[in-house]
Each structure stands twice: as structure tokens, then as C-alpha cells.
N, C-alpha and C positions, 0 to 999 in steps of 0.2 A: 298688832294688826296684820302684819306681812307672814308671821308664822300661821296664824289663825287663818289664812286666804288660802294659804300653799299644805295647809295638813289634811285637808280632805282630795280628793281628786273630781273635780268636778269641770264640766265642758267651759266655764268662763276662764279656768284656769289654761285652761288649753289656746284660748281664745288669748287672754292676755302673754302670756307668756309668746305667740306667735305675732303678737301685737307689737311691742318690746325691742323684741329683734329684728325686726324690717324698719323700726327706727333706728335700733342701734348703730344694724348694718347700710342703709341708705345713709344717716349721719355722717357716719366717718370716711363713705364712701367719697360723697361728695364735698372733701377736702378738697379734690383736685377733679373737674368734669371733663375736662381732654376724652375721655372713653364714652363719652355721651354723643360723641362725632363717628363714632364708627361702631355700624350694626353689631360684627360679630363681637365686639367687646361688650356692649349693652346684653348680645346673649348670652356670654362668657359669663358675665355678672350676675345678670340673672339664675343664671344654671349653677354657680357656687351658693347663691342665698340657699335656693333649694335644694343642695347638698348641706347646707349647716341648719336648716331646718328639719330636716331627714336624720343629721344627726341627734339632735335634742330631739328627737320623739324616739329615736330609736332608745338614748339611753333610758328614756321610762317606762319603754315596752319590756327593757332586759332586768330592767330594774321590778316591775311588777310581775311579768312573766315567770320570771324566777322567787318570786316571792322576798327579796333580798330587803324590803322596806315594806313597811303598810301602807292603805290607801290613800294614799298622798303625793305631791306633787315637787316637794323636796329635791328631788335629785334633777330633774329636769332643767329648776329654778337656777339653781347653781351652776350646773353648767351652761346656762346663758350669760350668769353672772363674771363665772371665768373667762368664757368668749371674750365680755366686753372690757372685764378689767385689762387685757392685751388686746387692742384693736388690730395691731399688726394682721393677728391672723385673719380677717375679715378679708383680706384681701392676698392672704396666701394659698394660689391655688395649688401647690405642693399638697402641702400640710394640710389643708382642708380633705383633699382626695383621701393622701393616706392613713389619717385619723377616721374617712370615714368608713374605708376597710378592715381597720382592725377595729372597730366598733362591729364591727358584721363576723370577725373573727370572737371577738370579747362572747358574742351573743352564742356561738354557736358553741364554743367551749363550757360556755357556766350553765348551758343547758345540757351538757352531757350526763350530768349527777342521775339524769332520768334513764341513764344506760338503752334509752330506743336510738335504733338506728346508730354508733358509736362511732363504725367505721368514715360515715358517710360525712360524720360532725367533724372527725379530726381531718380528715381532707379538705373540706373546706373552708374550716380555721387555718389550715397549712397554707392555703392556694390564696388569699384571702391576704394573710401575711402578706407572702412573697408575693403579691400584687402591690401590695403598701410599700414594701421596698424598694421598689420602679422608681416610686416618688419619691420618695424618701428612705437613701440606703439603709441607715438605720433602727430602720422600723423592723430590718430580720430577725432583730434576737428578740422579738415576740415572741418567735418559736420556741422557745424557752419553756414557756405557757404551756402549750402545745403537750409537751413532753412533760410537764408538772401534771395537769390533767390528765392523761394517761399512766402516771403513777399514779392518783388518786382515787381512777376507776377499773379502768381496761388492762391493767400491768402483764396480765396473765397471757394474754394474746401474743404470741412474737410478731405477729402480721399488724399489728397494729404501733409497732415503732417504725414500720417499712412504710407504712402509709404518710408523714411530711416530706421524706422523701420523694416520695412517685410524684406527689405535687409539686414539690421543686422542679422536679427532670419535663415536667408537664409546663408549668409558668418559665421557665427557660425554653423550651420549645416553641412558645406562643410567642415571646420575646424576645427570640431569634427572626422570627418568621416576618416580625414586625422592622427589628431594623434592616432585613434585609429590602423588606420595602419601602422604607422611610429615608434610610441612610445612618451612618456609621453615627451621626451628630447625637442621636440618642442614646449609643454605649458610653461614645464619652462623656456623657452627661451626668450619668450613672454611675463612671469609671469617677469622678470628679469630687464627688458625694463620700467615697468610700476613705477621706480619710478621717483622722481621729484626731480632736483638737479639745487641748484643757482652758481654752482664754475666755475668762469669761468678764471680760472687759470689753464688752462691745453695745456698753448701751447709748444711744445717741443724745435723751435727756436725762434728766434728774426722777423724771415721773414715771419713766420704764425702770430706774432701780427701783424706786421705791413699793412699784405694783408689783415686782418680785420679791420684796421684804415681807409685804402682805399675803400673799400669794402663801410664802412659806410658812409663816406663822400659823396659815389655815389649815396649813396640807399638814404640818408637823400635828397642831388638835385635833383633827380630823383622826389622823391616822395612828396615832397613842391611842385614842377613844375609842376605834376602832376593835383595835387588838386587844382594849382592855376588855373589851366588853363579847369578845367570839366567846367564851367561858359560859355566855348567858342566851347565847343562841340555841336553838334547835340543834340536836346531832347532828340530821340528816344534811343540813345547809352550813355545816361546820365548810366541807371541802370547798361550797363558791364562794364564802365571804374570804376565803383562802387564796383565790386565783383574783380575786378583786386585790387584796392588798399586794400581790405577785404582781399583778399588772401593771398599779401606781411604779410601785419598786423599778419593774421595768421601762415604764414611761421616763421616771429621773435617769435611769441609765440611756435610754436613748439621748436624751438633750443634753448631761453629762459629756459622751461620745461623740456629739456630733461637729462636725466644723463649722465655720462659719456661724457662730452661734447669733442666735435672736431671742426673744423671749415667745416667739411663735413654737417653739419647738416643746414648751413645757404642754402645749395641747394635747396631746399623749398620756397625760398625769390626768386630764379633767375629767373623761368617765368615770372613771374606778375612785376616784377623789369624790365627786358627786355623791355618787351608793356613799360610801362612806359619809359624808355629810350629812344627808336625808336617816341616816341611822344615830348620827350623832343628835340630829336636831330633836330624834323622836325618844330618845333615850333622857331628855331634858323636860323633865316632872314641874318646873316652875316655870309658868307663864310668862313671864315677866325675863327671864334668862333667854329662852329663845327667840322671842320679840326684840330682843335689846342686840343678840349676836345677830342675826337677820337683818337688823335698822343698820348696823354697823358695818356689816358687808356690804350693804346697797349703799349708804352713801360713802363708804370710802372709794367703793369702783364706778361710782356715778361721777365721783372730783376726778379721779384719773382718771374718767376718761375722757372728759367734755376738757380737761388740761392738756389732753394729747392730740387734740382736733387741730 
């Protein structure tokens, strides 16, 4: 039933799936209503729905634009499903921001394979980053990426390894200009973030391990299946299914890396984790095998999450 609804792309899907998440997220919101007292928190609020709403349509603009899946709604699905199986992140507006800049970074790199405009793509993958970084130190070694797809297309260029640079000295500039307006409180906020912590002993229930047991078991099938399966792709989309499994890779190393760990930080993993999915889901010939994985990711993240309310 739920594979069957999600394999074509069609506007009720779009419709549900935006349906969904204004439940999910109004649900867990209103755990605690204290922010329902003061306007600019209710805009706050509202202004992050519509950033995690922006993000799930972005991932199936990049996901179809790019060709990376067929017409279906797969990738989208899942990554609402990730959202919800961690609520934490519904209400982190870090993590929310800087997930949805390297999502605007993700888009602009796997669209490079089309070599238009090249220079124009890596600068604002770079700029894009190092804006995600603001919020979340860790999100720099994206740039990684960056420099993978420029080995993959543009190598030949020397002006074009100078180009994440000039973005840096550029988002430092912007970033400078800003705390000298605001105050010093926002370097060391920043300054704060930059360190590097292996504890991953900080979950507060039983139901946030376990959403990360699950979580991994998916991200591990997903992404074996993935890689098993690049062999049977097109040439041409050889190099983005390439920068999709790069990315996941780097999503774990960000939340790996990061301090103060949460289970918000694996949101980094959910795009390129998604694509991947949506490729796994299509690549499964028996009806009854995708229905059944489908049925079993929805209600295992449907019990942890209405457990974590």
C-alpha cells in the first residue's frame, strides 16, 4: 500500500507528505506551549517549519532534477520519516539551518556533471558550506565534497581549486562585519563548537538508543545496496551517485566529530541517505518486499516517536 502511493510522483503525494509533517512537527512541538506566549517565538517556529518543509521538497527537486531516482516520491518520504524518527531535531534551530544549507550546497555540486556554468556551482557550494558552518562548526569538512567534484569534472582548471577558497575569505568577511555588529558573543559561540568529542553516551532515554540502532541498520542497507548496485547505473550519473555516498560518509563524520553529541546531528546523513533509499526501494522487483520494508520503517518511527512525546 505505502510503496504503491510513494512510486509514482503525483500532487496528493506532495499534498500528504506536507500534511504529515505539520503533524509531526506541531505534535512534538506542543510538548511544552511556554513559546505559544511570546510572538516572536511562534514566528521563530513557524519560520523553522518552513525551513524543514523547504527542505523535503528541496531533497526531491535534487533528487529528480538530477535524474538520481525515477518518478516517484521515495526519497522525499524518508526523509520526513528520518526527521520524525529524531524529533529532537524539530526544534533544533542550529541543525535545521545548517542541514538546510548544505542541502543547497548538495544541489549545486551533483548538478555540476552538466559542466554549465562550473565556476559559478563550486562557489556557491563553498559559500553555502561555510555558511553551515556559522551554525554548525562542523559542517566545514563538507568542503571535502567540493573538492571531490572538482576532481570528478573541472580538475583541469587551476582557477577552479582557488574558487572554495575566495568563498571562505568572502563568508569570513560577511562574518566578521557581522560580529563586529552584534558583539564578540557570536565568535565565541562558534569558537565553542570547534571542539572534537568521541562520547557517545549522551542519550537521555532508552527510545533515542534505540532510534539510532534502527536508524543504522537502515543507513548500513541502504548504503551496501547502494554501492552494490552503482555497476548498474548509467555512466554518465556514475560521478553523482558518487558524491551522494561521499556526502552520507561525510554526514557520519560530521556527528562522529562533533561535541556535545545529540542524535540531531545524524540530520547531515538524511539527504544522501534518502536518494539512496528511493534507489533501494526501486531496485526491489517484489511487491510484497517493498510494502513490507516501507510498513516497517513507518511503524517502527511512528512507536518512537509518539514514545518520545
Amino acid at each position: 500500500m505505502l510503496a504503491s502511493v510513494f512510486n509514482k510522483s503525483r500532487p496528493i503525494n506532495y499534498a500528504l507528505i506536507g500534511v504529515l509533517l505539520v503533524f509531526f512537527y506541531f505534535a512534538y512541538l506542543f510538548k511544552d506551549t511556554y513559546w505559544t506566549e511570546y510572538y516572536y517565538m511562534i514566528f521563530e517556529k513557524v519560520g523553522l517549519f518552513l525551513l524543514l518543509a523547504f527542505s523535503v521538497f528541496l531533497v526531491n527537486f535534487i533528487t529528480r532534477r538530477n535524474t538520481l531516482s525515477k518518478d516517484n516520491t521515495y526519497a522525499m518520504f524518508l526523509f520526513m520519516m528520518f526527521l520524525v524518527l529524531f524529533p529532537t531535531i524539530l526544534v533544533n534551530t542550529k541543525i535545521i539551518i545548517s542541514n538546510f544549507f548544505l542541502l543547497l550546497a548538495l544541489r549545486r555540486l551533483i548538478s555540476l556533471q552538466s559542466l554549465i556554468t562550473p565556476k559559478e556551482k563550486i562557489f556557491d557550494a563553498s559559500f553555502w558550506i561555510f555558511a553551515a558552518a556559522l551554525f554548525h562548526f562542523w559542517c566545514i569538512i563538507y568542503i571535502i565534497l567540493v573538492f571531490i567534484s572538482i576532481i570528478f569534472h573541472v580538475s583541469r582548471d587551476y582557477r577552479n581549486w582557488i574558487i572554495p577558497f575566495i568563498a571562505f575569505f568572502a563568508m569570513v568577511s560577511m562574518y566578521a562585519m557581522v560580529v563586529l555588529l552584534f558583539g564578540n558573543e557570536l565568535f565565541y559561540d562558534l569558537y565553542a563548537e570547534m571542539r572534537i568529542s568521541f562520547d557517545f553516551t549522551y542519550f537521555e532515554n532508552v527510545y533515542q538508543n534505540i532510534a539510532l540502532a534502527v536508524f543504522s541498520s537502515i543507513a548500513i542497507l541502504f548504503a551496501v545496496a547502494q554501492i552494490g548496485m552503482l555497476s548498474s547505473k548509467p555512466l554518465n550519473l556514475h560521478s553523482s551517485y558518487k558524491k551522494v555516498v561521499f556526502s552520507f560518509l561525510i554526514g557520519v563524520g560530521i556527528y562522529v566529530l562533533s561535541a556535545d553529541k545529540n542524535n540531531s546531528f545524524l540530520a547531515f546523513t538524511f539527504a544522501p541517505l534518502a536518494i539512496m533509499g528511493a534507489n533501494f526501494m526501486e531496485s526491489q522487483k517484489v511487491k510484497w518486499v517493498k510494502e513490507s520494508i516501507m510498513a516497517l520503517i513507518v511503524i517502527i518511527t511512528m512507536f518512537l516517536f509518539f514514545s518520545q512525546l
